[in-house]
ZAMARGU-4260 file (C-alpha; in steps of 0.2 Angstrom, whole numbers, plus 5000, padded with zeros to 4 digits):
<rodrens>
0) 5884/5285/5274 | 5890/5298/5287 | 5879/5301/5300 | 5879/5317/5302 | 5878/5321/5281
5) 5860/5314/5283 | 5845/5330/5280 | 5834/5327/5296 | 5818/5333/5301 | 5813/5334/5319
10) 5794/5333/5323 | 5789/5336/5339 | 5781/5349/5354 | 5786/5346/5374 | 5797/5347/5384
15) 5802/5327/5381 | 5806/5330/5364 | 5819/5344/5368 | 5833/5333/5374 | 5836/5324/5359
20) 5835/5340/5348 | 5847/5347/5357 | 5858/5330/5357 | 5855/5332/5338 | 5860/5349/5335
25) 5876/5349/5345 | 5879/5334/5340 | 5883/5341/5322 | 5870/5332/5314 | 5860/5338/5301
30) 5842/5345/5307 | 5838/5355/5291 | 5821/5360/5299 | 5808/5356/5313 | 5790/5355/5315
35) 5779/5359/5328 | 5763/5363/5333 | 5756/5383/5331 | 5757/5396/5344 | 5742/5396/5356
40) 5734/5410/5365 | 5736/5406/5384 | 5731/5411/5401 | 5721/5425/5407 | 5728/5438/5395
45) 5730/5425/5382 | 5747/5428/5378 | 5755/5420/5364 | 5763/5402/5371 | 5776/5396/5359
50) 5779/5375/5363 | 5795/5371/5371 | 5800/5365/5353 | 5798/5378/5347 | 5808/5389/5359
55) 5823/5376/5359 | 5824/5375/5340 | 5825/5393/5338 | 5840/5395/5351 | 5850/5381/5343
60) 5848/5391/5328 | 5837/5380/5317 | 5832/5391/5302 | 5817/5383/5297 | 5801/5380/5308
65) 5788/5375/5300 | 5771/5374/5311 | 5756/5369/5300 | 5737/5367/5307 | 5735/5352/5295
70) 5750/5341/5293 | 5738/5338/5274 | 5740/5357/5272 | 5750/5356/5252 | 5758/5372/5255
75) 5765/5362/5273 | 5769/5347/5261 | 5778/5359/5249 | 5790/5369/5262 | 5792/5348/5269
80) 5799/5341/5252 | 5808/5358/5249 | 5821/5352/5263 | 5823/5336/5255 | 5824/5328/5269
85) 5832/5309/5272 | 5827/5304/5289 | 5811/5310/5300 | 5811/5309/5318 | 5796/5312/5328
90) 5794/5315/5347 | 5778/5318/5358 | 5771/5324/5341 | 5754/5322/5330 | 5749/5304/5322
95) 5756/5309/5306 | 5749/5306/5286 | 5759/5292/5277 | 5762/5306/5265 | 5773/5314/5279
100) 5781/5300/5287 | 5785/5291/5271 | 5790/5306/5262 | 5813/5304/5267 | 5821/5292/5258
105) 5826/5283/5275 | 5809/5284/5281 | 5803/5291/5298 | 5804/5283/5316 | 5799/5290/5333
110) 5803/5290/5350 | 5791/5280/5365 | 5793/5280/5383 | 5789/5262/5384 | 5798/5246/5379
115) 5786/5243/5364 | 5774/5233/5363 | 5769/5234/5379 | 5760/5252/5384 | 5757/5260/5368
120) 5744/5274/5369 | 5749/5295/5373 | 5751/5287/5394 | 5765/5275/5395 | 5778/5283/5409
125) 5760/5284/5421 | 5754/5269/5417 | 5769/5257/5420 | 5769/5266/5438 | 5753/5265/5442
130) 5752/5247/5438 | 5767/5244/5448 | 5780/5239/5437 | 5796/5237/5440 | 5806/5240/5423
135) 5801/5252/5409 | 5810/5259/5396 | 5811/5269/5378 | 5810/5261/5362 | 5811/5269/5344
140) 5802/5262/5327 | 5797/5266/5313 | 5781/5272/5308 | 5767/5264/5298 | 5751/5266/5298
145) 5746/5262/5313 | 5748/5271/5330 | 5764/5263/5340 | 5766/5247/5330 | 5780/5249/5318
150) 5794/5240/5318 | 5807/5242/5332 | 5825/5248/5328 | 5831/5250/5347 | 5828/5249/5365
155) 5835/5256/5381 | 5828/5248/5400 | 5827/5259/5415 | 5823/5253/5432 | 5807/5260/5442
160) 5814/5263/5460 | 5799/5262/5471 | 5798/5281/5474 | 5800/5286/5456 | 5784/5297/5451
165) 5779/5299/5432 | 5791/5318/5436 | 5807/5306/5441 | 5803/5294/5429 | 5800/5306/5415
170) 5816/5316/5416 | 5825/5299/5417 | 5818/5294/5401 | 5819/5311/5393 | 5839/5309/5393
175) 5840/5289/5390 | 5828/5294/5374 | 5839/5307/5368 | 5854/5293/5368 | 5846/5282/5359
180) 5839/5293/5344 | 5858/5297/5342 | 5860/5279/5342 | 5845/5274/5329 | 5852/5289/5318
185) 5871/5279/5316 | 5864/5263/5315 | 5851/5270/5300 | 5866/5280/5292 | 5875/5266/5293
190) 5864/5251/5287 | 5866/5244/5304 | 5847/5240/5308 | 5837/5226/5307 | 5821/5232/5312
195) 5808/5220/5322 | 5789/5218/5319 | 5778/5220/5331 | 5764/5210/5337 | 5751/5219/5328
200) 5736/5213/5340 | 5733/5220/5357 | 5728/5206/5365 | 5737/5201/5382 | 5745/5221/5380
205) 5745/5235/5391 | 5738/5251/5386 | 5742/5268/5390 | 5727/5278/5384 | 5726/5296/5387
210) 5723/5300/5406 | 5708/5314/5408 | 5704/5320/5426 | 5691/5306/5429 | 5702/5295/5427
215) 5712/5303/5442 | 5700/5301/5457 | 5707/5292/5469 | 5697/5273/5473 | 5701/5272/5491
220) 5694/5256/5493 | 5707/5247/5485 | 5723/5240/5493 | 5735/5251/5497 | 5748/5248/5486
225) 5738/5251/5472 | 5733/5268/5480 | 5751/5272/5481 | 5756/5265/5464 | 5741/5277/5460
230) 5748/5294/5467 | 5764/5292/5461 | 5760/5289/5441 | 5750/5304/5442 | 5762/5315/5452
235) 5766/5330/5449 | 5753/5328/5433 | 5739/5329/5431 | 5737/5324/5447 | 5729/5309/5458
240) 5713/5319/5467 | 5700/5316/5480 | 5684/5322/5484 | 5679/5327/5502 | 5664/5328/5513
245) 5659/5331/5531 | 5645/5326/5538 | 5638/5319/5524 | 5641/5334/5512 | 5652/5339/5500
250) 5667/5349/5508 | 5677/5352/5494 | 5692/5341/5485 | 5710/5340/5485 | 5725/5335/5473
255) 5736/5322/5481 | 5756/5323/5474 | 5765/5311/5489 | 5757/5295/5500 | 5765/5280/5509
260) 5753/5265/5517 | 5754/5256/5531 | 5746/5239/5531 | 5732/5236/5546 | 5716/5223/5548
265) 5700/5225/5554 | 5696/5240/5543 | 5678/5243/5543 | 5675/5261/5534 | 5684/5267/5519
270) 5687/5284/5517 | 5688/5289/5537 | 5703/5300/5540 | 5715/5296/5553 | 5725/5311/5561
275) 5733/5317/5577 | 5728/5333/5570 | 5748/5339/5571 | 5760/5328/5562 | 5750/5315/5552
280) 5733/5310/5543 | 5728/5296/5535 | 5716/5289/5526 | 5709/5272/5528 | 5709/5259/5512
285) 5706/5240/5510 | 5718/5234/5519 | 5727/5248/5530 | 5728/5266/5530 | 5736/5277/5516
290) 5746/5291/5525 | 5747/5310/5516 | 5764/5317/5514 | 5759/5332/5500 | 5742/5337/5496
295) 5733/5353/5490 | 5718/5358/5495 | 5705/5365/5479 | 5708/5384/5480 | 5724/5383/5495
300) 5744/5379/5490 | 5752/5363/5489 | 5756/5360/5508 | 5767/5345/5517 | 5757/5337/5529
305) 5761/5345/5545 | 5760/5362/5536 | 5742/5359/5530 | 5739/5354/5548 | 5745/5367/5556
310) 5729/5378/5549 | 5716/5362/5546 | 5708/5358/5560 | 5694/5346/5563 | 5702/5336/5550
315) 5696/5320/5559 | 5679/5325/5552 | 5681/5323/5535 | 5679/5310/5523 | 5690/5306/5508
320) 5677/5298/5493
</rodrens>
C-alpha cells in the first residue's frame, strides 16, 4: 500500500510531538485529523492557551481537530470513526481507551524518548541524564494495554555528550523522532514490520516516573558527579533547586540550571559555600565542591555566576540544604 494513501490520525499536545506532525504533513501523508487536549485558561488574566498541537495543526491546515475532555466521550468516538482512520499515531499524549487505539485497521503506535524497555514512565530524556547514561535514544510501538509495553516496531540511538541537559537532549530527540515516525509509517504501509515484544516485567528496568518538585531538591551530600548529572536532567525544567539558610535560618532557595565539580578530600561539612565573592562559588558535596555557573535566586532573574556576585554579598555565609 502507498504510504502516503493511509488515513492517519495524530494524537498529541507539546511541543515534542510537533516535529513529526509537521514531517507528516509536508511529507504528503495523509493526517485526516488530530487530537489534542482542550484549550486551558492560563496566567494572570487566564487567557485562553491553545497547546502547541493545536497551534501547529491549524497552520498546516489540518481540517479536523477534535479536542475531547474524555477520550470515552461517544460523540468524540463518533467524530473518530467518522474519519475512518487506518493508522493512529500518538506523541506526548493521554494513556488511551483500547477503544481508541484499536479502533484503525493498522492499529495505533507511539513515539517514546527512550530505547524501550528501559525508562518507561512520562521522564525518560531526564532520567537517562540524571543517572548518567551515555546513550539514549527513541523508539516507536504499538500500543496495548499497558503503559510503554507494546511491541517495538523501530529504534533510533543518540549519544549523551557530557554537557547535554534534558533542553539539548530533548530537541535532539524531537527531530530523530520525527524521522523515525516517517520511517514506522513506510514500513507499516508496507508490510515491512516485524514488531518485537517486550519484556512485560519491570524487574532489573529503569523507570522514568513523572518528576514533581520534590523530587528536584538538590542532595548535596552525594558525590559530585551525581549532583552534576542531577542539574543537567533537570535543566532548564523543571529545574534542580536548593534551599538556603544563614545562620541557622532559612534564607530563601534557588533554582540551579548549569554546575561543574571539582573533586577534593578532606570534606568535613556539606553544604558550606565556597566563594571569592567575585568570579566563583561553590558548594561543598561528598567528595569535592560543586561549582555554580547559572542559578536564580527565588523572586530575582536567572543570573551567571559572576553576575549574581556582583550584587550578592556575604555569600560565604550561606548554606545550600
Amino acid at each position: 500500500m502507498n504510504p502516503k494513501d493511509i488515513r492517519i490520525v495524530f494524537m498529541g499536545t507539546p511541543e515534542f510531538a510537533v516535529p513529526s506532525l509537521k514531517a507528516l504533513v509536508e511529507g504528503g501523508y495523509n493526517v485526516v485529523g488530530v487530537v489534542t487536549t482542550p484549550d486551558r485558561q492560563a496566567g494572570r488574566g487566564l487567557k485562553v492557551h491553545e497547546c502547541d498541537v493545536k497551534v501547529a495543526a491549524r497552520e498546516l491546515g489540518i481540517q479536523t481537530i477534535l479536542q475531547p475532555e474524555k477520550l470515552r466521550n461517544e460523540e468524540f468516538l463518533s467524530a473518530l470513526r467518522e474519519l475512518k482512520p487506518d493508522l493512529g499515531i500518538v506523541i506526548a499524549f493521554r494513556m488511551l481507551p483500547e477503544v481508541v487505539w484499536a479502533m484503525p485497521r493498522f492499529g495505533t503506535f507511539n513515539l517514546h524518548a527512550s530505547l524501550l524497555p528501559q525508562y518507561r514512565g512520562a521522564a525518560p530524556i531526564n532520567w537517562a541524564i540524571i543517572n548518567g547514561d551515555t546513550e539514549t535514544g527513541v523508539t516507536t510501538f504499538l500500543l496495548n494495554h499497558e503503559i510503554d509495553k507494546g511491541a517495538i516496531i523501530g529504534q533510533v540511538r543518540e549519544q549523551i555528550a557530557e554537557n547535554d541537559t534534558v533542553g539539548t537532549l530533548y530537541d535532539r530527540l524531537m527531530t530523530i523522532g520525527a524521522g523515525l515516525v516517517i520511517d514506522s509509517v513506510n514500513r507499516i504501509a508496507e508490510g515491512n514490520i516485524t514488531p518485537i515484544e517486550q519484556p512485560q516485567s519491570d524487574d532489573n528496568l529503569r523507570p522514568a516516573p513523572k518528576i514533581f518538585k520534590d523530587d528536584c531538591l538538590i542532595d548535596w551530600s552525594k558525590n559530585g558527579v551525581d549532583i552534576v548529572n542531577f542539574v543537567r536532567g533537570l535543566s532548564p525544567y523543571p529545574a534542580a533547586w536548593s534551599r538556603l539558610t544563614k545562620d541557622g535560618a532559612e534564607a530563601g532557595s534557588a533554582k540551579i540550571f548549569e554546575v561543574h565539580f571539582e573533586p577534593k578530600s578532606g570534606i568535613t561539612e556539606i553544604g558550606r559555600v565556597v566563594t571569592d565573592g567575585k568570579k566563583y562559588m561553590g558548594v561543598t558535596c561528598a567528595d569535592g565542591i560543586v561549582y555554580i555557573d547559572d542559578i536564580q535566586i527565588a523572586g530575582k532573574k536567572r543570573l551567571k555566576i559572576k553576575e549574581l556576585l556582583l550584587g550578592f554579598r556575604g555569600a560565604e555565609e550561606y548554606k545550600f540544604e
